[in-house]
TIMI-311206 format. One line per 2 residues: number of its first residue (from 1); their letters; for each residue x, y, z of N, C-alpha, C, CB. Coordinates in steps of 0.1 Angstrom, whole numbers. Glycine has a CB too. Layout:
BEGIN
NUM> A> X/Y/Z/X/Y/Z/X/Y/Z/X/Y/Z | ...
***
This chain:
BEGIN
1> XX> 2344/1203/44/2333/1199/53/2338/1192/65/2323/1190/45 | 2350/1183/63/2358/1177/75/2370/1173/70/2351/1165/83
3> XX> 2379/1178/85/2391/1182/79/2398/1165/79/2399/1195/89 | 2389/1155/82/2393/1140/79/2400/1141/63/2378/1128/79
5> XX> 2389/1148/57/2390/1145/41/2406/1150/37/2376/1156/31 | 2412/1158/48/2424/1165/43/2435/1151/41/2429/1179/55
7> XX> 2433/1149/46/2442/1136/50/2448/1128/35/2430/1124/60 | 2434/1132/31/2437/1119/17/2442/1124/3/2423/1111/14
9> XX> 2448/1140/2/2453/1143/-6/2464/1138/-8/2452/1153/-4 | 2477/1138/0/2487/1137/4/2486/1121/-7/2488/1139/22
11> XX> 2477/1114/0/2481/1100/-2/2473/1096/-19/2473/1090/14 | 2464/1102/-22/2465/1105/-37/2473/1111/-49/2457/1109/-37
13> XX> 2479/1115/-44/2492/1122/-49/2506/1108/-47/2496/1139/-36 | 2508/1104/-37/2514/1092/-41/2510/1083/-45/2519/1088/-35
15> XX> 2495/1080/-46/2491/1068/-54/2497/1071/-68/2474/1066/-54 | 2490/1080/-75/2500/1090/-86/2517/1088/-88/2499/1106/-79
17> XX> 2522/1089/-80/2537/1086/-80/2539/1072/-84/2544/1088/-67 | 2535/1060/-76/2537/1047/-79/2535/1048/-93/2528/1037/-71
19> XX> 2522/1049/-98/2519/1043/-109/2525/1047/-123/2507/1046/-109 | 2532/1061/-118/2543/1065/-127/2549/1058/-126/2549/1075/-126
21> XX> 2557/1056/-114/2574/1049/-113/2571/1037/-119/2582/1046/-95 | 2561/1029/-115/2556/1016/-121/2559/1016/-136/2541/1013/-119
23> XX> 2556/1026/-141/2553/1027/-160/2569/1031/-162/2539/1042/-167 | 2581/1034/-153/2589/1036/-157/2599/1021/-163/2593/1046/-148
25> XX> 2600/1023/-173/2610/1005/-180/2620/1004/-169/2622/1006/-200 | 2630/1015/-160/2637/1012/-154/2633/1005/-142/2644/1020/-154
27> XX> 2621/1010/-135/2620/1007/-123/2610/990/-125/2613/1021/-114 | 2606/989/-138/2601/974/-140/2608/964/-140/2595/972/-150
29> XX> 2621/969/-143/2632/958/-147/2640/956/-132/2644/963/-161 | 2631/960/-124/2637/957/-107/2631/949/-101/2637/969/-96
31> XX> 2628/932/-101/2614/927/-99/2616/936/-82/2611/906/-100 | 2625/935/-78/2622/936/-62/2619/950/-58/2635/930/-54
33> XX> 2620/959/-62/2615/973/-62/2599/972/-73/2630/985/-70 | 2594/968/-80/2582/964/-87/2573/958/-75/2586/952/-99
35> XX> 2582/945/-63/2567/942/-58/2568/950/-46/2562/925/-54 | 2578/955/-44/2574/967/-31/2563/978/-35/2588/977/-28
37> XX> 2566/988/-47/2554/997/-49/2539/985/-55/2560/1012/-63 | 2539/980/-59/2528/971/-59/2522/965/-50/2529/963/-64
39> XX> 2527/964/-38/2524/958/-25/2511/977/-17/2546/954/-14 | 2524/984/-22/2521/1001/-16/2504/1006/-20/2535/1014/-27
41> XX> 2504/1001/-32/2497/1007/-45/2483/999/-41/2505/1003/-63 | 2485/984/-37/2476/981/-34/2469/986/-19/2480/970/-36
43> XX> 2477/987/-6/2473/995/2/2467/1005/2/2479/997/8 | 2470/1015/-9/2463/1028/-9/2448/1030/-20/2475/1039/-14
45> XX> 2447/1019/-20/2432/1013/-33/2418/1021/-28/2426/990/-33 | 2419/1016/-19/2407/1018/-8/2407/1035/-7/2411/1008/10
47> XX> 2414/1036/-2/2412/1054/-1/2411/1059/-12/2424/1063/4 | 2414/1056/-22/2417/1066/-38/2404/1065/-39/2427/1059/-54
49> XX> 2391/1054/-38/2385/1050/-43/2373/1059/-29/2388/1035/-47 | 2374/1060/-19/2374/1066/-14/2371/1083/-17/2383/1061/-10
51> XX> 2385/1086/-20/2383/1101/-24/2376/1101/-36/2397/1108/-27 | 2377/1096/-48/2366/1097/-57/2354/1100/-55/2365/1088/-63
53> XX> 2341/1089/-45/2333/1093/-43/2331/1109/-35/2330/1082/-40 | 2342/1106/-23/2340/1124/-15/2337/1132/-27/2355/1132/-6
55> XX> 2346/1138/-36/2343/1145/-45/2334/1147/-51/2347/1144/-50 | 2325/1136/-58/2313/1136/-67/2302/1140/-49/2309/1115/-79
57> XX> 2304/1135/-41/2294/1139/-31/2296/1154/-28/2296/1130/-16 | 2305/1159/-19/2308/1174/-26/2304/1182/-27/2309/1177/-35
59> XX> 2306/1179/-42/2297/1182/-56/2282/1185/-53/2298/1169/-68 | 2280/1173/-54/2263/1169/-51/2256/1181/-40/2261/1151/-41
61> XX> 2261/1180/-27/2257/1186/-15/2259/1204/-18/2268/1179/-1 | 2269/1204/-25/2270/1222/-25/2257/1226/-34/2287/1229/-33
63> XX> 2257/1215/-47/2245/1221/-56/2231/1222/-51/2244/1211/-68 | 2232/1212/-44/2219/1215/-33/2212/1227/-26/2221/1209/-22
65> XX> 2230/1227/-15/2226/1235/-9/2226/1250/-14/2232/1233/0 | 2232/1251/-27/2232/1262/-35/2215/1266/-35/2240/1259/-50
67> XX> 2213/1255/-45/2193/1255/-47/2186/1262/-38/2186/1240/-45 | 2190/1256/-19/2180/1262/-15/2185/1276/-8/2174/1253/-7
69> XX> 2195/1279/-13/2196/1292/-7/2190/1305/-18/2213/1294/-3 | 2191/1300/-32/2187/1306/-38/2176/1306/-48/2194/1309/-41
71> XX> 2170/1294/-47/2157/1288/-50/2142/1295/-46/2158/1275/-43 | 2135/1296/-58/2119/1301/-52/2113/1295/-55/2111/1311/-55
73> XX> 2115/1282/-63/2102/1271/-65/2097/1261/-53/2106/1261/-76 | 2086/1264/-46/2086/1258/-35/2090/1236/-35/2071/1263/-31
75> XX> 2085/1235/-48/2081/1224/-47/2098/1219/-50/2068/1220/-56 | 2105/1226/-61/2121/1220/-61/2128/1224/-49/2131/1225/-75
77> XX> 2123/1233/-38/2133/1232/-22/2126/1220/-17/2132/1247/-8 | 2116/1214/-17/2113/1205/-12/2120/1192/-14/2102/1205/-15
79> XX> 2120/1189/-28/2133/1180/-33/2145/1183/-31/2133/1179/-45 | 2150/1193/-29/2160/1195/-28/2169/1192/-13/2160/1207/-33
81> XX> 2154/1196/-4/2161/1192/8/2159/1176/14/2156/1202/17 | 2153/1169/8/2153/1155/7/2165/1150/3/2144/1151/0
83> XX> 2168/1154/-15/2178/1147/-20/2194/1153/-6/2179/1154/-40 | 2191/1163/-3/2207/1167/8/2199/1157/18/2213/1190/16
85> XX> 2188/1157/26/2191/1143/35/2197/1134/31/2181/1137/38 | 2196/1127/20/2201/1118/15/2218/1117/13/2194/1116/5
87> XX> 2217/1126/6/2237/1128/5/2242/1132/18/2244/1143/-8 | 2236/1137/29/2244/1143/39/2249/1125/47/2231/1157/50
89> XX> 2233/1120/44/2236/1106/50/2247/1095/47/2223/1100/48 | 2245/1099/31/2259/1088/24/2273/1095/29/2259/1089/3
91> XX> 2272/1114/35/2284/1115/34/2292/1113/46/2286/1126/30 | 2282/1111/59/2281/1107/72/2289/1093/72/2265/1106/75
93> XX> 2284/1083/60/2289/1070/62/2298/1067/56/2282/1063/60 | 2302/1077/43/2321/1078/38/2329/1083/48/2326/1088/25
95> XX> 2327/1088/57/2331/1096/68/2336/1080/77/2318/1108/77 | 2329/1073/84/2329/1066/84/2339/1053/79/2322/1069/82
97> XX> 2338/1053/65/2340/1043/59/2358/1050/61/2331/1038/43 | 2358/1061/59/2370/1068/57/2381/1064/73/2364/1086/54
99> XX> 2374/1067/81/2382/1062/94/2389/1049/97/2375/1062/104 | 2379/1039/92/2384/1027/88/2394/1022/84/2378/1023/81
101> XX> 2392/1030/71/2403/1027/58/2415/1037/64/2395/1032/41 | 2416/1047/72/2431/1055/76/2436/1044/92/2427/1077/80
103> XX> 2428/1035/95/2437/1029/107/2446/1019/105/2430/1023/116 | 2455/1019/110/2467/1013/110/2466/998/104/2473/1013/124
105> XX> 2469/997/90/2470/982/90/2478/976/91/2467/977/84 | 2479/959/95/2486/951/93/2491/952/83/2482/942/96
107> XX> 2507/951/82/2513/950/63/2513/936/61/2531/956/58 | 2510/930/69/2510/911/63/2495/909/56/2511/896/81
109> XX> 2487/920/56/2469/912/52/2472/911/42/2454/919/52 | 2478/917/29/2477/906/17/2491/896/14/2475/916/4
111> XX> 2495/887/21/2506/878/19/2495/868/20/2519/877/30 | 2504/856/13/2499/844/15/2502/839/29/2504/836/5
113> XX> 2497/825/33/2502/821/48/2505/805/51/2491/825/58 | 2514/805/56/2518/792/62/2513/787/71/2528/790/65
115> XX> 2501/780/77/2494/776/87/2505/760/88/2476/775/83 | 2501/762/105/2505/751/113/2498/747/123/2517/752/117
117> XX> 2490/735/124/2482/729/134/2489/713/139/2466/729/127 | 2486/720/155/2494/706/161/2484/698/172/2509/711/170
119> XX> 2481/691/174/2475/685/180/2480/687/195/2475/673/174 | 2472/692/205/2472/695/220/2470/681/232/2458/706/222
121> XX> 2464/693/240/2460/682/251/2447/672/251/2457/690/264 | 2446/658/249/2436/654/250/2440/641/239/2424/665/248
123> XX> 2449/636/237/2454/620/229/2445/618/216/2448/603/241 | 2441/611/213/2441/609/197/2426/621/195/2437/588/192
125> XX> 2416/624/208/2411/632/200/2415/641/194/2405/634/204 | 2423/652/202/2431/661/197/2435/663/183/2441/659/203
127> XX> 2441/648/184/2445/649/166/2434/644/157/2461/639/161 | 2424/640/161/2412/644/151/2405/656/152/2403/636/152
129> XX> 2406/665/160/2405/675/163/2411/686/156/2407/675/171 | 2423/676/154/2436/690/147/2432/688/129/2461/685/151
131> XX> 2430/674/126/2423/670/111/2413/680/107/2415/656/112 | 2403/680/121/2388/684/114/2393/703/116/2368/676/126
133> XX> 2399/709/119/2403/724/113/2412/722/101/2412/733/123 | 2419/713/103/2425/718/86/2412/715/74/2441/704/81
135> XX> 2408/702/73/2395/701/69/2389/715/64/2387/696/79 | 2384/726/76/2375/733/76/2382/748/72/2368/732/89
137> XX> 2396/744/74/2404/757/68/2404/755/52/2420/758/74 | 2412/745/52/2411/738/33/2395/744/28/2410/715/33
139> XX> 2387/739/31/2376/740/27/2367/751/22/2372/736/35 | 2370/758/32/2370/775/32/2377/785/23/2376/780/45
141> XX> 2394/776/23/2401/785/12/2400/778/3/2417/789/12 | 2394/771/-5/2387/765/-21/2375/772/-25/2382/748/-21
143> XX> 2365/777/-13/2358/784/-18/2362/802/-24/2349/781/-7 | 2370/802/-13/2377/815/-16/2381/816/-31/2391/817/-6
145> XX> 2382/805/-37/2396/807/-48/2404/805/-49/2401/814/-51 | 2411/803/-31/2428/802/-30/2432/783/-34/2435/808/-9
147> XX> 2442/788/-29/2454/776/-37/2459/768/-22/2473/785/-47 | 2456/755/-17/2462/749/-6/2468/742/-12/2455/743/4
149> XX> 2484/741/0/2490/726/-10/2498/723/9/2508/730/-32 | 2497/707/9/2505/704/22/2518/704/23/2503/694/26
151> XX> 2529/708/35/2544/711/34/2547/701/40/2551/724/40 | 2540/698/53/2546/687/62/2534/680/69/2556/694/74
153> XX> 2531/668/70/2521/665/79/2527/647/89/2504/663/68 | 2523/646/97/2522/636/108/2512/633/111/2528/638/119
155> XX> 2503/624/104/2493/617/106/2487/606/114/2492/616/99 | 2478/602/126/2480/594/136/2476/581/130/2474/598/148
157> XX> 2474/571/138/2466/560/134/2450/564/130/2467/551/145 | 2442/572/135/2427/570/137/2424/584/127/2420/569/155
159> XX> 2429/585/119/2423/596/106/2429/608/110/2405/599/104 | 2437/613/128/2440/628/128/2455/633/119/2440/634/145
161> XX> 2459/643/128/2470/646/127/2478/652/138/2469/652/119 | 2490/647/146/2499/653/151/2503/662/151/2505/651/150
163> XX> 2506/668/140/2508/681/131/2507/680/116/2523/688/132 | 2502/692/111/2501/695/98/2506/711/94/2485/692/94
165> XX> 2519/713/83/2515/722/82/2512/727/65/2522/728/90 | 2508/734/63/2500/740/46/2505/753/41/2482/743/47
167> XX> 2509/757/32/2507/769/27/2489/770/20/2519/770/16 | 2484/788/22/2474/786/13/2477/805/11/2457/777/21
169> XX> 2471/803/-4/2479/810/-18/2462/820/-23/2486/793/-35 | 2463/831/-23/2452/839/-23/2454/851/-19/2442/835/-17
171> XX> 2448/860/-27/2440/879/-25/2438/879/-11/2420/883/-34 | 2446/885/-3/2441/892/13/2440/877/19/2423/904/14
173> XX> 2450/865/21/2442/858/28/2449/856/43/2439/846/20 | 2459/865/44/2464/867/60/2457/875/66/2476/873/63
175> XX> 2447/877/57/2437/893/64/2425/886/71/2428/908/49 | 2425/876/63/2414/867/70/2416/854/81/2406/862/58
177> XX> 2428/850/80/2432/838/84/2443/842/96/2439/829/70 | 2447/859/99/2449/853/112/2442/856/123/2462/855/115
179> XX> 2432/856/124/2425/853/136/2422/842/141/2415/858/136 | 2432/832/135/2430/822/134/2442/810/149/2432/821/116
181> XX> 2451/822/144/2464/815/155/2458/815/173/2483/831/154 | 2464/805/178/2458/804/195/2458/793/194/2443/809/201
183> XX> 2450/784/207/2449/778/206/2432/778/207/2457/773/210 | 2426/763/199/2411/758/198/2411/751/211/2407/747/185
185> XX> 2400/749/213/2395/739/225/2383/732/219/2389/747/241 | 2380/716/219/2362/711/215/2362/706/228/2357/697/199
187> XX> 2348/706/229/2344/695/237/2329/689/228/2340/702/254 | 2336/676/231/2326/669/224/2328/655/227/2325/671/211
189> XX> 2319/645/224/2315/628/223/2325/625/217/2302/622/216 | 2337/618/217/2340/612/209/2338/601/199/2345/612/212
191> XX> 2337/596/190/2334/583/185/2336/571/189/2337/582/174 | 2346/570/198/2357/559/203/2349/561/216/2376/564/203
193> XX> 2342/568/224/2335/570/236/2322/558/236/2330/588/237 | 2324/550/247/2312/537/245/2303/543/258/2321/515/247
195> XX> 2306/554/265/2294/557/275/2289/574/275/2300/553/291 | 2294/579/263/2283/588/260/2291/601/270/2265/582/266
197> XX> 2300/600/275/2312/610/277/2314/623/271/2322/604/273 | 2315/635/279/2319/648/266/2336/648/274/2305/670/267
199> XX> 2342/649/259/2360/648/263/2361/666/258/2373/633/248 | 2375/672/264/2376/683/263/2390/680/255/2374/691/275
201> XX> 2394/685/242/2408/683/239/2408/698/236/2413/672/226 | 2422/702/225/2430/714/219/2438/706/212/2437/725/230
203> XX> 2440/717/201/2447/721/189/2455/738/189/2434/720/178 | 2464/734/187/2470/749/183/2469/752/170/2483/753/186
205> XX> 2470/769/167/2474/769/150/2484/782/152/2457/774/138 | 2493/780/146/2500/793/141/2497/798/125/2516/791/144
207> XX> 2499/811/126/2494/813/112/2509/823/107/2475/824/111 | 2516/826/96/2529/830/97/2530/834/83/2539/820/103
209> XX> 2532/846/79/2530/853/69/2543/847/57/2530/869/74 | 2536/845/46/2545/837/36/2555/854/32/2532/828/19
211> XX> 2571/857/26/2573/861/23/2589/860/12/2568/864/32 | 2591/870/2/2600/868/-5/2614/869/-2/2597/873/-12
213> XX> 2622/860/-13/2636/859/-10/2638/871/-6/2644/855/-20 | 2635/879/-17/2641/896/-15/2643/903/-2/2630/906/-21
215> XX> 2629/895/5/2625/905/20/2633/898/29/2607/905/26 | 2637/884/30/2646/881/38/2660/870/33/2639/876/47
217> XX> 2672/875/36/2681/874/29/2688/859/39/2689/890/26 | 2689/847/36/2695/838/38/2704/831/31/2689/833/40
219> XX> 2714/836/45/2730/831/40/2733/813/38/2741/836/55 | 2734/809/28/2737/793/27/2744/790/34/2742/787/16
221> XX> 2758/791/42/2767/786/47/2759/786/60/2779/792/46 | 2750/792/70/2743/791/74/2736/781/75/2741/798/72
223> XX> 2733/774/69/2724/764/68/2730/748/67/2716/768/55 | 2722/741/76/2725/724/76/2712/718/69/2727/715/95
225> XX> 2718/715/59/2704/707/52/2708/690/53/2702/712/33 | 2693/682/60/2695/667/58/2683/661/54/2699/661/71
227> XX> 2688/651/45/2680/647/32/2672/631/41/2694/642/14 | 2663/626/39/2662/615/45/2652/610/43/2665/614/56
229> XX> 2645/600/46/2635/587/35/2624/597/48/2640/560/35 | 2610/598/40/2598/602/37/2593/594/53/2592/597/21
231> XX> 2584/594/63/2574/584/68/2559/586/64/2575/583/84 | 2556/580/68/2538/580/67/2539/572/49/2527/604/67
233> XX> 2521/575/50/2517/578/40/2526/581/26/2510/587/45 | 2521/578/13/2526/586/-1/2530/574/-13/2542/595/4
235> XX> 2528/560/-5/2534/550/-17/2549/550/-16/2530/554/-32 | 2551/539/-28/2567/537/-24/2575/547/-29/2574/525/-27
237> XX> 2576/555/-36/2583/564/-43/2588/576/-27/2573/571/-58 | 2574/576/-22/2577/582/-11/2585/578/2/2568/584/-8
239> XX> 2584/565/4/2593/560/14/2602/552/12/2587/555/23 | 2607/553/1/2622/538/-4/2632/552/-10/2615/519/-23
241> XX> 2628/563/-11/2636/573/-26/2635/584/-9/2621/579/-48 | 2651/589/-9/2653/600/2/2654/610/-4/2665/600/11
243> XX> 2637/617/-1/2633/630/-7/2627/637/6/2621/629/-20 | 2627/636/14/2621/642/30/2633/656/32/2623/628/47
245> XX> 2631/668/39/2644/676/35/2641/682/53/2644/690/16 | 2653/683/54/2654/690/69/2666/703/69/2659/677/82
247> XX> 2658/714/70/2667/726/72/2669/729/80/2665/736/69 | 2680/735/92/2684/736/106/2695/751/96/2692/717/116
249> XX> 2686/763/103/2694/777/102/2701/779/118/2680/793/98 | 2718/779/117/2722/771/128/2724/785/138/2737/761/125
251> XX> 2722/801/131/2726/810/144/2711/811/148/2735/827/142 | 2699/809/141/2688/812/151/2684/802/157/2677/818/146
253> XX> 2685/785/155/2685/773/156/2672/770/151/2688/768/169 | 2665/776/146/2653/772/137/2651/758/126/2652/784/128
255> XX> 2646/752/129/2643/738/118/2630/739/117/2646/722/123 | 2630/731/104/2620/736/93/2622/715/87/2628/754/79
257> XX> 2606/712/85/2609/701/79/2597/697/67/2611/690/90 | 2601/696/57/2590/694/44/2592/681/40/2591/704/31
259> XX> 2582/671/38/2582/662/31/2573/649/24/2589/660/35 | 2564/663/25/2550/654/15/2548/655/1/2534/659/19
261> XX> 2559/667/-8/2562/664/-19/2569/653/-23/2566/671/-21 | 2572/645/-34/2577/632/-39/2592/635/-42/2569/626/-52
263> XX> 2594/651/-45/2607/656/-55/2612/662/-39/2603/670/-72 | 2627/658/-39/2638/661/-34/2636/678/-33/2650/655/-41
265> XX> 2635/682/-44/2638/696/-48/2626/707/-46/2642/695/-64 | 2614/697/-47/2607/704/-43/2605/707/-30/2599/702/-47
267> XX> 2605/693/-25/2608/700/-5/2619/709/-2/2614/686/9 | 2626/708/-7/2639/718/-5/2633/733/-6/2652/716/-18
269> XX> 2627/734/-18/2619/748/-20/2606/751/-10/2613/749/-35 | 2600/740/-7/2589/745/4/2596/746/19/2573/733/5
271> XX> 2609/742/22/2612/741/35/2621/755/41/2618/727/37 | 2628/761/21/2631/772/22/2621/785/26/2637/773/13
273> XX> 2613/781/22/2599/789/20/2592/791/35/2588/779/10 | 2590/776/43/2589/777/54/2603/784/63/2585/764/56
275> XX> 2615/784/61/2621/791/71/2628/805/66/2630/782/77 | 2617/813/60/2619/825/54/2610/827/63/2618/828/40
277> XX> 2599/824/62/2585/831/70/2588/828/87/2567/821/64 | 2595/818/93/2599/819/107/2609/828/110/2604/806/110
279> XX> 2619/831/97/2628/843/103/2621/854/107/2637/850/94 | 2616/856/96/2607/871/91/2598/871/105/2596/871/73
281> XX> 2589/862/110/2581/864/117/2593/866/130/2569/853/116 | 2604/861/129/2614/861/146/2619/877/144/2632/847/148
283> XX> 2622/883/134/2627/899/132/2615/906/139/2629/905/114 | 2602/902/133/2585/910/136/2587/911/154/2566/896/130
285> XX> 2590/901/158/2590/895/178/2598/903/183/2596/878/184 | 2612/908/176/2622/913/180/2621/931/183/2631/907/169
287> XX> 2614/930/169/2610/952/169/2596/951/171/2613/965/150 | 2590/944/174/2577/951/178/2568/942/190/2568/953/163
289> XX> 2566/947/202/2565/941/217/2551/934/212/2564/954/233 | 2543/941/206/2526/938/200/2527/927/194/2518/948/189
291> XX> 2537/926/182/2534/914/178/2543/902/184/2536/916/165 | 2552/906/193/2553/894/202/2549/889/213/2562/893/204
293> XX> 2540/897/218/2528/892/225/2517/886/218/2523/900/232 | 2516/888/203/2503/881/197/2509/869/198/2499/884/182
295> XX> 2522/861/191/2532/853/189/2530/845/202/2544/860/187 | 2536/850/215/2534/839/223/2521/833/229/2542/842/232
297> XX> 2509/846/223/2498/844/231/2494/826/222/2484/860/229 | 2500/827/206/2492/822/195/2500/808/200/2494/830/177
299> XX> 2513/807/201/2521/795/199/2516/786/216/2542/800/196 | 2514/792/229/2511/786/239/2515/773/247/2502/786/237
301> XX> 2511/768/253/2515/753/257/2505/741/252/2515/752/275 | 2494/745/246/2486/736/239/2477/732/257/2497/722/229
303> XX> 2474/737/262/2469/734/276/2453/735/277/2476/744/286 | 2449/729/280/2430/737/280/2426/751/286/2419/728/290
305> XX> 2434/753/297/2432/763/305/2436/773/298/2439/762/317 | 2440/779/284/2446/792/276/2436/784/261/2470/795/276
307> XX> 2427/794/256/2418/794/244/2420/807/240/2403/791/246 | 2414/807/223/2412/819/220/2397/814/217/2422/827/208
309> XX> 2393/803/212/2380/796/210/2374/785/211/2378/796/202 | 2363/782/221/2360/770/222/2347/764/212/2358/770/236
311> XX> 2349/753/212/2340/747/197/2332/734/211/2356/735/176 | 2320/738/209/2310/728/222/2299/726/213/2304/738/241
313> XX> 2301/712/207/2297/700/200/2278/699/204/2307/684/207 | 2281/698/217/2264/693/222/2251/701/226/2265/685/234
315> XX> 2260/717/226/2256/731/222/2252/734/211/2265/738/222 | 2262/734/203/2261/734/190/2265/748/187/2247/729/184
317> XX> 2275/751/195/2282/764/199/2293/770/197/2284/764/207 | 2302/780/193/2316/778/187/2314/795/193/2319/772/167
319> XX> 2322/793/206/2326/810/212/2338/815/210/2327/812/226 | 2337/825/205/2353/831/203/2357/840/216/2355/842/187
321> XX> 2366/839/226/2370/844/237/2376/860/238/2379/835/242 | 2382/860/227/2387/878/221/2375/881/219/2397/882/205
323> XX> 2363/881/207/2355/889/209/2341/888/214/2356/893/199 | 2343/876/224/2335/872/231/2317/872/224/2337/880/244
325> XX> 2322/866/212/2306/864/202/2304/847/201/2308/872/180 | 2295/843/196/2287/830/199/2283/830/182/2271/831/212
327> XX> 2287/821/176/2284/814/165/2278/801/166/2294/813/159 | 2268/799/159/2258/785/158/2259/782/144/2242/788/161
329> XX> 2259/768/142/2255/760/134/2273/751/132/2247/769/121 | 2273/744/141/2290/737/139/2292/731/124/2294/722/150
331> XX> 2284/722/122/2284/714/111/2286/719/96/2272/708/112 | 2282/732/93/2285/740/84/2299/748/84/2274/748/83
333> XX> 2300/757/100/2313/758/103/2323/751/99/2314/757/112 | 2325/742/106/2337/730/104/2334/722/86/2332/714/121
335> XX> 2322/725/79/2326/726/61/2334/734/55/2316/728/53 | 2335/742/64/2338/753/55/2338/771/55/2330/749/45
337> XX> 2326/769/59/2316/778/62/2315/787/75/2306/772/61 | 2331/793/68/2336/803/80/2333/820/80/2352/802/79
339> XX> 2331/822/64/2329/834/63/2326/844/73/2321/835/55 | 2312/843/78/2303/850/84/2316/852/94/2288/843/88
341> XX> 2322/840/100/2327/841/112/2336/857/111/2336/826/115 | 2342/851/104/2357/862/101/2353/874/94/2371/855/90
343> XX> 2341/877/90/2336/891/89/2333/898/101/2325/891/80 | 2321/889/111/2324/899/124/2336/898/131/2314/897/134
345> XX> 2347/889/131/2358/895/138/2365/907/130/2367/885/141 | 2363/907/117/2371/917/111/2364/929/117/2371/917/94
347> XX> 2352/934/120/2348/945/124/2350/940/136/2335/951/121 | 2350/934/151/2357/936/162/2370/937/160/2355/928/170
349> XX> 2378/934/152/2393/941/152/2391/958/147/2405/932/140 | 2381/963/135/2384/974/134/2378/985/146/2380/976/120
351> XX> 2364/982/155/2362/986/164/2373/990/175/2355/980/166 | 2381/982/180/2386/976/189/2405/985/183/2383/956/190
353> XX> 2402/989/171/2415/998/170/2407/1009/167/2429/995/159 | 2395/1015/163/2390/1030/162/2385/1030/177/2377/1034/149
355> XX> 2385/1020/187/2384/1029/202/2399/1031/209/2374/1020/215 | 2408/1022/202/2423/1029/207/2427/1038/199/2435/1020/208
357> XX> 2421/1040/184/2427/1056/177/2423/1066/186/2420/1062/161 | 2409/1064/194/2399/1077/199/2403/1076/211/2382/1077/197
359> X> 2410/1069/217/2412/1072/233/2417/1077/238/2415/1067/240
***
């Protein structure tokens, strides 16, 4: 019926393959060849599931149209040509659903992610500024299910943050979380404001796909590791006991610093963790011009004049500048209560690559 549908043989036939190789004892006992086709297997879900229905539809539509070609009961062509409205309509919108599901995806949407938010232009609001998104990111991934835990934070005097950065641990959550990298802009009253003032600050976020040893290979001799007593916050175990860890990878000059765990060992592991995902994302900059223009668009000068979203308090307004849409209700937003948001950007990203498939 359309030669879209041809497409997805090919790739049902290797869904097929994985799941063999998977069941094979030799290729289980490879973890690192195990999460590659598992990574694969999961990509091709959607289509398999996909082709299933085309089939039973099909099915459906030929029996139909069989009916009324050779049918004399008036009243079953009557039904009959109802029930094919109906399936022609469902098959209209697997068609559809089908284009979707064949455009190019991102291979980072199901990794976990290392977010980093730093406090911009505009002094301590800023870094309450940069607080109340992590807040609302945290918040959001608890509802999800996922797993937040903090790597590094610099916390100011007046409740913000300088910088913060987090891993957060969940099903597809780079699929949702990076529309997230740029920089923010609020404007709003501050609390500290005694004449009723709207201040304009920024926050940046980078968002940076968590990945395995396997996928990137770091040489030790390479590396300057320095151990050293904790600041902020944490009690004394945290700031009298040198458990703070500083990694410096010396040919790309990359540093990496974790130390809101209490255990030596464990910052060591989250800071390895953190500069696995800065390589990996510096290889991504290197072979592909797209994603290093996302990269510099995302990391910026923290300046007001460059947004991807502005958040306007006395509006009660939250505009996103990529897909130029208007969200209302801040107060629920900034709980948590992002969903809605990042569902219509997910369809302005998939729009916005089915008019460059079709162009």
């Amino acid at each position: 019926m359309s030669t879209i549908f041809d497409k997805l043989e090919p790739v049902i036939q290797r869904y097929h393959e994985i799941e063999e190789s998977m069941g094979d004892p030799e290729v289980a006992a490879n973890f690192e060849r195990i999460q590659e086709l598992a990574r694969e297997r999961a990509s091709l879900e959607t289509l398999v599931k996909i082709s299933s229905v085309y089939k039973e539809l099909v099915g459906e539509i030929e029996d139909l149209e069989s009916l009324l070609k050779e049918g004399s009961d008036p009243e079953l062509i009557e039904m009959a040509k109802e029930e094919l409205d109906i399936a022609q309509g469902k098959f209209d919108e697997l068609t559809q659903d089908l284009r979707l599901a064949l455009l190019p995806k991102n291979p980072n949407d199901e990794r976990d992610v290392i977010m980093e938010i730093r406090a911009g232009a505009g002094g301590a609001e800023a870094g309450i500024f940069a607080a109340d998104l992590y807040r609302a990111y945290s918040r959001y991934a608890v509802n999800q299910g996922w797993k937040v835990e903090v790597m590094d934070s610099n916390p100011t005097e007046v409740g913000g943050f300088n910088k913060i950065v987090f891993e957060v641990q969940g099903k597809g959550v780079f699929s949702r979380m990076k529309f997230e990298s740029g920089v923010h802009r609020v404007q709003r009253v501050p609390n500290t404001e005694t004449q009723g003032r709207i201040h304009t600050s920024t926050a940046t976020v980078a968002v940076l796909p968590v990945v395995d040893e396997v996928e990137v290979k770091i040489d030790p001799n390479e590396l300057r590791i320095d151990i050293f007593h904790a600041g902020g916050h944490g009690g004394q175990n945290v700031n009298k006991v040198a458990t703070a860890v500083r990694i410096v990878h010396e040919p790309s000059g990359l540093t990496v610093v974790c130390q809101d765990e209490r255990s030596q060992h464990k910052n060591k592991q989250r800071a390895m963790t953190m500069l696995r995902s800065r390589l990996f994302e510096a290889e991504q900059m290197r072979h592909d011009a797209e994603i290093s223009e996302a990269r510099r668009s995302q990391v910026g000068q923290a300046d007001r004049s460059e947004k991807i979203r502005t958040y306007n308090y006395p509006q009660d307004r939250i505009t996103d500048h990529r897909s130029n849409e208007n969200f209302h209700g801040i107060p629920r937003l900034m709980d948590g209560g992002l969903g809605d948001m990042f569902d219509r950007l997910s369809v302005w990203e998939q729009e916005r690559l089915l008019a460059d498939a079709t162009a």
